[in-house]
N, C-alpha and C positions, 0 to 999 in steps of 0.2 A: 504493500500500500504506500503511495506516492505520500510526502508532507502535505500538498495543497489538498490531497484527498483527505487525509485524515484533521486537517484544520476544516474543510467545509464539511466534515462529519458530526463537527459539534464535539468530542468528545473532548478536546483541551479543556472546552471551556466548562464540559462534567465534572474533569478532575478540579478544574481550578477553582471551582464553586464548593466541592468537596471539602478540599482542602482548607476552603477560607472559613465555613464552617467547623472543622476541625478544630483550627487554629482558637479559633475563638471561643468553643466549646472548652478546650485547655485553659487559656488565659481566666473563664469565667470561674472553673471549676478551681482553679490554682487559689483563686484570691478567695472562695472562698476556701477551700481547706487552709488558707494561712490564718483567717478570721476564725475560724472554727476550732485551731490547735490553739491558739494563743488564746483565743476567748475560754476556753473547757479549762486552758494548764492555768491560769489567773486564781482559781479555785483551790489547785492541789499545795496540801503542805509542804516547804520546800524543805530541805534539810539546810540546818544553819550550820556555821562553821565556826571557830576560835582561831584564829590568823595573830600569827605572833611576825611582824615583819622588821624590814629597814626601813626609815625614815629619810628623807629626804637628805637631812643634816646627819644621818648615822646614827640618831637614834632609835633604840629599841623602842617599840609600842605594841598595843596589841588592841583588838578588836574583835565585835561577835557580828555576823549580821547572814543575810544569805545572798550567792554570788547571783549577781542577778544582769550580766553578763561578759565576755571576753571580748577583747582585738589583741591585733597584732598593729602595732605602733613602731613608726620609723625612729632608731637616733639620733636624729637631728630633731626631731619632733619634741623627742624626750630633753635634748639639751636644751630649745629655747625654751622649754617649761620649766627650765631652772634644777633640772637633775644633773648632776658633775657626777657623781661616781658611776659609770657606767663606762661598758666596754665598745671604746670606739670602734675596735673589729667588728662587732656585729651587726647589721644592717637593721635589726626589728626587735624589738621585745614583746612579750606577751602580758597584756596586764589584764587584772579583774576589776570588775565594777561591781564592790560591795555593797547593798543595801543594810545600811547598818543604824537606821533607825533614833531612835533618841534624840529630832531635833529638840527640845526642850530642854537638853542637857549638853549635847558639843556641837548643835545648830546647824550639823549637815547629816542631810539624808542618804548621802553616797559617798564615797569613799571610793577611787583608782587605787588599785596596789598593784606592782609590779611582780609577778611571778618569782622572776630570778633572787625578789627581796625578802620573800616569801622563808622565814627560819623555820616556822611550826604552823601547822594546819592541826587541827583535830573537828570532830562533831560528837560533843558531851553530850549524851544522854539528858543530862538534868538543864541545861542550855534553854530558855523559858521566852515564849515569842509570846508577847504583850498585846492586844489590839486594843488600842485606845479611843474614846471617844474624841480627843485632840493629839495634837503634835504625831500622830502617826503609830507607828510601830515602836514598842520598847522590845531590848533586847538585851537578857542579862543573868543572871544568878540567882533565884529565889532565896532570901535567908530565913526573913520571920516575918508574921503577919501580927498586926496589933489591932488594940483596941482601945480606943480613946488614951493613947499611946502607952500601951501596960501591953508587952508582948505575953500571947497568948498561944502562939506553936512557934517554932524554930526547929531547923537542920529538917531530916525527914520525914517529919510532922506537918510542917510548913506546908507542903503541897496538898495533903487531902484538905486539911483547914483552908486553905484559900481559896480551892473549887468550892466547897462548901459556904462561904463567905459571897463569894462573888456571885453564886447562883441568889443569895437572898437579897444581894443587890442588885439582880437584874430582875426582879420580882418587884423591889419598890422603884427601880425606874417604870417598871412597865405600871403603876399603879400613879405614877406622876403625869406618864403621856396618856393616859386615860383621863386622867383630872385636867389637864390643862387642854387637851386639843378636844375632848369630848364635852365635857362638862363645862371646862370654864368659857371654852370658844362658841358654845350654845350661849350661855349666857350673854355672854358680849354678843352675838348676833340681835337676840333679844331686846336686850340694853339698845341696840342702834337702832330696832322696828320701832322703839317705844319715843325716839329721840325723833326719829322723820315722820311718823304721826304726829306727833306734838306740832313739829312746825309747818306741816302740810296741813294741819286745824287751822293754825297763824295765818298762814296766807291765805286762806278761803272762809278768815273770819267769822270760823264755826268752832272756836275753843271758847269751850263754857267754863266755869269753874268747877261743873260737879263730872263734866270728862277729864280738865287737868285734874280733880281728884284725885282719880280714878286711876289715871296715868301716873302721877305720884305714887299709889299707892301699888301700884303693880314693878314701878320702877323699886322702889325701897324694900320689896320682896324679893327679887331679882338681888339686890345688894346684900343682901343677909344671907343668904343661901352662896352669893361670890366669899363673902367673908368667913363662913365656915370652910369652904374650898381652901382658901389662903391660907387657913387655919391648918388643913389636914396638908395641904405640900409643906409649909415647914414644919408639920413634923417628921413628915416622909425625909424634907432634905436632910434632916438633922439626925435622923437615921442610918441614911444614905451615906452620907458624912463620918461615919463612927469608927469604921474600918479601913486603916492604912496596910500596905506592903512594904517592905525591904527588899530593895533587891541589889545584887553584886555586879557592879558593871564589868565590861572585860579586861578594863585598865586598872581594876582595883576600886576605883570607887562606889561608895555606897549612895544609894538613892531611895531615901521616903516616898510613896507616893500614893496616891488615893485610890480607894477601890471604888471608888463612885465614879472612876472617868475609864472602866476596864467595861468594854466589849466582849470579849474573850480571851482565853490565854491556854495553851498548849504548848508540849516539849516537843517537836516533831522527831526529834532525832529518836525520842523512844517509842512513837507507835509504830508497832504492825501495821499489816497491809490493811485489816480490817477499823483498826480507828484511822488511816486515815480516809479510809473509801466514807467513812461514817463521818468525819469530819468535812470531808467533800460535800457530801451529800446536806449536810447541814448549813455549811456557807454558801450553797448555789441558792437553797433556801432564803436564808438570812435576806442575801444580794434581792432575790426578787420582791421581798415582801418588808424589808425594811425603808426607812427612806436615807437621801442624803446626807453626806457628814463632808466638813472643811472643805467647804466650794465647792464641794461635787465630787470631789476627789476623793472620797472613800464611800463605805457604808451600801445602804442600795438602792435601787431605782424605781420604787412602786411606783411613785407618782408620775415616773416618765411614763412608765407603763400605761398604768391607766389613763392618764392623757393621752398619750398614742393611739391606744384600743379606742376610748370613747370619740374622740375624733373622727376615726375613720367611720366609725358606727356611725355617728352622724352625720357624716359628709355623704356616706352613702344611699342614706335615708332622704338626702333632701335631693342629689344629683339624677337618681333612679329613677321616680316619676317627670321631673324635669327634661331628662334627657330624652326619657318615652314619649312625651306627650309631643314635644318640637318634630321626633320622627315623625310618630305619627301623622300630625297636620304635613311636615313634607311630603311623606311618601301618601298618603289616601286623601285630604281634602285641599291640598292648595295646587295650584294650576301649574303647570310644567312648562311653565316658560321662563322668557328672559331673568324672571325675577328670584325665580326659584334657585336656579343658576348658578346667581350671583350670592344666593345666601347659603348651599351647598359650599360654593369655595372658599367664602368667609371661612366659614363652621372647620374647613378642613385648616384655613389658614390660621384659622384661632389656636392648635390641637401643635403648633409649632412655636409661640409667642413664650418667652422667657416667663419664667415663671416669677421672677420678681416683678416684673410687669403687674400680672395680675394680684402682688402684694400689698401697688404702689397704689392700685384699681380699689384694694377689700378697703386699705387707710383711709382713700380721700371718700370711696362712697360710702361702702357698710358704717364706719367707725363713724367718721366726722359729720356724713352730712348724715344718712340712716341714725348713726349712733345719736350724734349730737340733735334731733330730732326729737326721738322718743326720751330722751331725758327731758329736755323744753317743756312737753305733753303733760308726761306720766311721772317725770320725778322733780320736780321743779325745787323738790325741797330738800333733793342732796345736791343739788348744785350751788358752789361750782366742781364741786367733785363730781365724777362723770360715774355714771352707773351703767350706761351702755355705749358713754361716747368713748371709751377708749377700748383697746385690744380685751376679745376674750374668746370662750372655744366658741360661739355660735358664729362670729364673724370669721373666726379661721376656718370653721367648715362651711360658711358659706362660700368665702375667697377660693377653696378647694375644692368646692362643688362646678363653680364657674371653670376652673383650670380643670377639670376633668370632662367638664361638658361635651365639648366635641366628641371625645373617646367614647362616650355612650351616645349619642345621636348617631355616630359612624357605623359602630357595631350594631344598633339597635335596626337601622334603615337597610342595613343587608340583610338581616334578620328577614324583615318584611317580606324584601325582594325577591327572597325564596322560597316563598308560598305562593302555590298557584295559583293563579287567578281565577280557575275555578273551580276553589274551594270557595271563595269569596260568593260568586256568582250562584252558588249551590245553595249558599246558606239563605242569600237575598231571595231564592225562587223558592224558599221554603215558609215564606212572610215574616222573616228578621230584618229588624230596620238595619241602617250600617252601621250604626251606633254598636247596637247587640254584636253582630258578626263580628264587629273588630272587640270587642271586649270579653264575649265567650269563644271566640273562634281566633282569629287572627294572631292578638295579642298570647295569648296560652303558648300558638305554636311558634312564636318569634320568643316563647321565653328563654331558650339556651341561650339563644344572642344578645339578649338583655344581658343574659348573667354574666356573658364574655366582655362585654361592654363593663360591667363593674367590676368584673377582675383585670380589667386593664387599667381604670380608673382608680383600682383600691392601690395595684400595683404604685402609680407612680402619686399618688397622695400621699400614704403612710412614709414614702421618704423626701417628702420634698421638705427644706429649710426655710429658705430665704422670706419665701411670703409668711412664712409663721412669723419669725423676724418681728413684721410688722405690725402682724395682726391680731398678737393675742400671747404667744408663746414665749415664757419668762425662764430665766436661770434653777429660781428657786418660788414656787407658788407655799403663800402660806395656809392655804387648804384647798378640798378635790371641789372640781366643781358637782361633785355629788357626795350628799354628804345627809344624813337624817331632822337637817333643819327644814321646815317649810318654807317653798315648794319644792324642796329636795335636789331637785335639779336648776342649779344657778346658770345660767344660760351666760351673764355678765362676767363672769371670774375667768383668771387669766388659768395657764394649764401649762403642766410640763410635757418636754417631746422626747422621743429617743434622739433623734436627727439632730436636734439641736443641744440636746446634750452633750452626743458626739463631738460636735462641733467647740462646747463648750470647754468638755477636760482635756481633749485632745488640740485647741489652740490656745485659751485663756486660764490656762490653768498657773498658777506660780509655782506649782512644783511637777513640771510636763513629766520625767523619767520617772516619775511614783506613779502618775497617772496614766502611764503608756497601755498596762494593763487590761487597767478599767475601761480602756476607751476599744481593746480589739471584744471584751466580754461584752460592751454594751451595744457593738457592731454585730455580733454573732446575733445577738436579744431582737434586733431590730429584725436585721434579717428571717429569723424563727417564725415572729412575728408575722412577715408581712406573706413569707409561705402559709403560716397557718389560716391567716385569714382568707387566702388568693384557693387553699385547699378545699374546706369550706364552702367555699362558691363555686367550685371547681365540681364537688360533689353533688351540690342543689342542680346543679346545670345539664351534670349527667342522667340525673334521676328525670329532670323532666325531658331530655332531649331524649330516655327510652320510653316515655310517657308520651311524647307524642310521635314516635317514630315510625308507627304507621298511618298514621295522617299525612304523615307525608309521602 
């Protein structure tokens, strides 16, 4: 077979299409098993070390931390960092990157040690990783555990006493964030309904004095009931407070410090496979259902979660019929001309528009003029504090409704396009208006496409950033915009996102190499996510596409 023959064959261009799928199939599948291995390994106990090295100037020092990772470093690299003793014959050295914990005590999180400086290595058994609700990671020596400073266990005592300890202080924390986000945050919600009726009386010059009574007397009960609360956390913190640790640093030094700021604490160097798979198992836990700690950089991410999840929930709850109904009128009752046309390549043209675009679209209409509207109307008396004029989740799922739009009008009109015409005409010669037809007939057998329309839709909402940005999506939200206050569901409150989380520990963080972590675990979470949801829909779609598949 001649070249010109097997190029007018077509088949170059089988393989070369093959291949660019291939390619790409790899590249996709690479990134994510790098998300996937780093996101899972973020969880597992690391083994920590006791590193006894050389110092820069030739002193001995020593450190505990866990190596958290290597290069190979040129040199001359090493010389202009101010290392002289090293061997000029050698081209490279191998150094480690200690995570060694205790900013609150030698103010760096990391620690470079050079291998060849490396005098003693060990991993002590009794070697004790600290998780703190500040300053990070402690890491050190267990000695003695005290009580309103009268030690009460020491040497290997010390350790069942201080799980035992630390469990009864994570019992009255958990007894504190019940009282302050549940109880005391109802109240103060309360306290504020009782504060904007009062002045929405005022301005509509219908405050009598036997409703402010009334109001008084419902406010000063609300205050009694706060004042009992205030009562029961200090005694909780003064509880909380009772019990101190000791513990041995690597360099000798000793350090006091509280067990009211411990998360948890393990010796990884002593569990078996089975506590750490159990400890595994408990921190992936923790990560999903606790919320944020020091910026975002530790602790875990419910509330990104659940802002993430409820978002798309609702964007796809308001985009769904939106997108159906526009098909519909295009494809069965508007006219197939010039105009139609012209709003087809809009709709397609819209489905390519930057999506800060439609960010810059949700701010100046939903927020400002929509938002800033319905405050004017309906809350006249929390202005100039804005109730719906500023960013929250109903305007970010509306903004992402808009930016998905096209995606289900597109999918939703081929849908259509694929039912025969006379199925339509069957139904009409049977005495069904076209209303009926398209609503028990039509619409049913276009629903896989609907559902393909909102798994393309959910696909590229639950990761979009930039427009949350502006319209709703915060760092850190001081409660869920669902929550057991009435009407339960706050439409106004702002909301946390995975995507923009990412964004957050992984550029804005001030300690990025602690956060590197957290940011491929909460890239894996994202991704999980957005499979599970896209699966979901993926399974409604098939169930009705075998439900209607002989209709077709």
């Amino acid at each position: 077979m001649s070249i010109n023959h097997w190029f007018k064959s077509g088949t170059p261009w089988i393989w070369l299409n093959a291949g660019a799928v291939s390619i790409s199939l790899f590249l996709v599948l690479s990134v994510l098993l790098l998300i996937t291995v780093n996101g899972l390994a973020f969880f597992w106990p690391k083994t920590v070390v006791d590193v006894e090295y050389v110092g820069k100037n030739g002193e001995e020092k020593q450190l505990a931390g866990e190596i958290y990772d290597q290069e190979d470093v040129s040199a001359v690299r090493l010389q202009n960092a101010g290392i002289t003793d090293i061997d000029p014959n050698k081209k490279s050295y191998t150094r480690y990157l200690l995570k060694v914990g205790n900013r609150d005590i030698s103010g760096a999180d990391f620690v470079w040690v050079l291998k060849d400086k490396i005098t003693k290595q060990d991993t002590p058994e009794q070697l004790l990783v600290v998780e703190r609700r500040e300053w990070g990671n402690l890491y050190g020596y267990l000695q003695a555990v005290k009580e309103d400073q009268q030690t009460v266990a020491q040497g290997d005592a010390a350790w069942p006493e201080f799980n035992n300890r630390m469990q009864r202080v994570l019992n009255i924390f958990d007894d504190i964030e019940e009282i302050q986000t549940s109880k005391i945050g109802s109240i103060n919600y309360k306290i504020e309904k009782l504060r904007l009726k009062q002045r929405a009386l005022e301005f509509n010059n219908e405050l009598t004095p036997d409703i402010l009574k009334t109001i008084e007397r419902e406010r000063d009960e609300l205050n009694i009931v706060y004042k009992k609360l205030e009562t029961q956390l200090t005694t909780l913190f003064t509880e909380m407070d009772r019990d101190t640790y000791l513990v041995k640093l690597a360099n000798g030094q000793l350090a006091e410090l509280p067990l009211s700021k411990v998360v948890t604490a393990y010796q990884p160097n002593g569990m078996n496979i089975f506590s750490k798979l159990l400890f595994y198992v408990n921190k992936i836990w923790r990560f999903l259902s606790e919320d944020p700690r020091e910026a975002n950089t530790e602790g875990g991410i419910f509330p990104t979660l659940f802002g993430t999840v409820l978002m798309v929930m609702l964007m796809s709850i308001i985009v769904t019929p939106l997108g159906v109904v526009a098909a519909v009128y295009l494809k069965e009752y508007a006219h197939q001309g010039f105009f139609t046309r012209i709003i087809r390549i809009a709709v397609n043209n819209l489905a390519g528009v930057p999506s800060i675009v439609y960010g810059l679209f949700g701010l100046g209409f939903f927020v400002y003029l929509l938002g800033g509207s319905i405050d004017r109307l309906f809350y006249p008396e929390a202005l100039p504090a804005p109730t719906f004029g500023t960013g929250g989740i109903m305007w970010a799922s509306l903004t992402l409704a808009i930016l998905t739009l096209p995606v289900v009008i597109v999918a939703t009109e081929e849908g259509l396009n694929r039912i025969p015409r006379s199925i339509r005409e069957g139904s009409l010669a049977l005495g069904a208006t076209k209303a009926e037809t398209l609503w028990r007939t039509v619409i049913p057998m276009a629903s896989p496409a609907i559902m393909t329309g909102m798994i393309l839709a959910v696909a590229r909402a639950a990761g979009e950033v930039a427009p949350l940005m502006l319209v709703g999506v915060v760092k850190l939200a001081p409660s869920l915009p669902l929550d057991s206050n009435f009407p339960f569901f706050h439409f106004d409150r702002k909301f946390m996102h995975l995507g923009f989380h990412i964004y957050d520990v992984g550029f804005q963080s001030p300690n990025v190499e602690a956060a590197r972590p957290l940011v491929y675990a909460t890239a894996f979470l994202l991704v999980l996510v957005i499979v599970s949801l896209n699966m979901g829909a993926i399974a409604i779609r098939n169930s009705l596409r075998n439900k209607y598949r002989s209709l077709n």
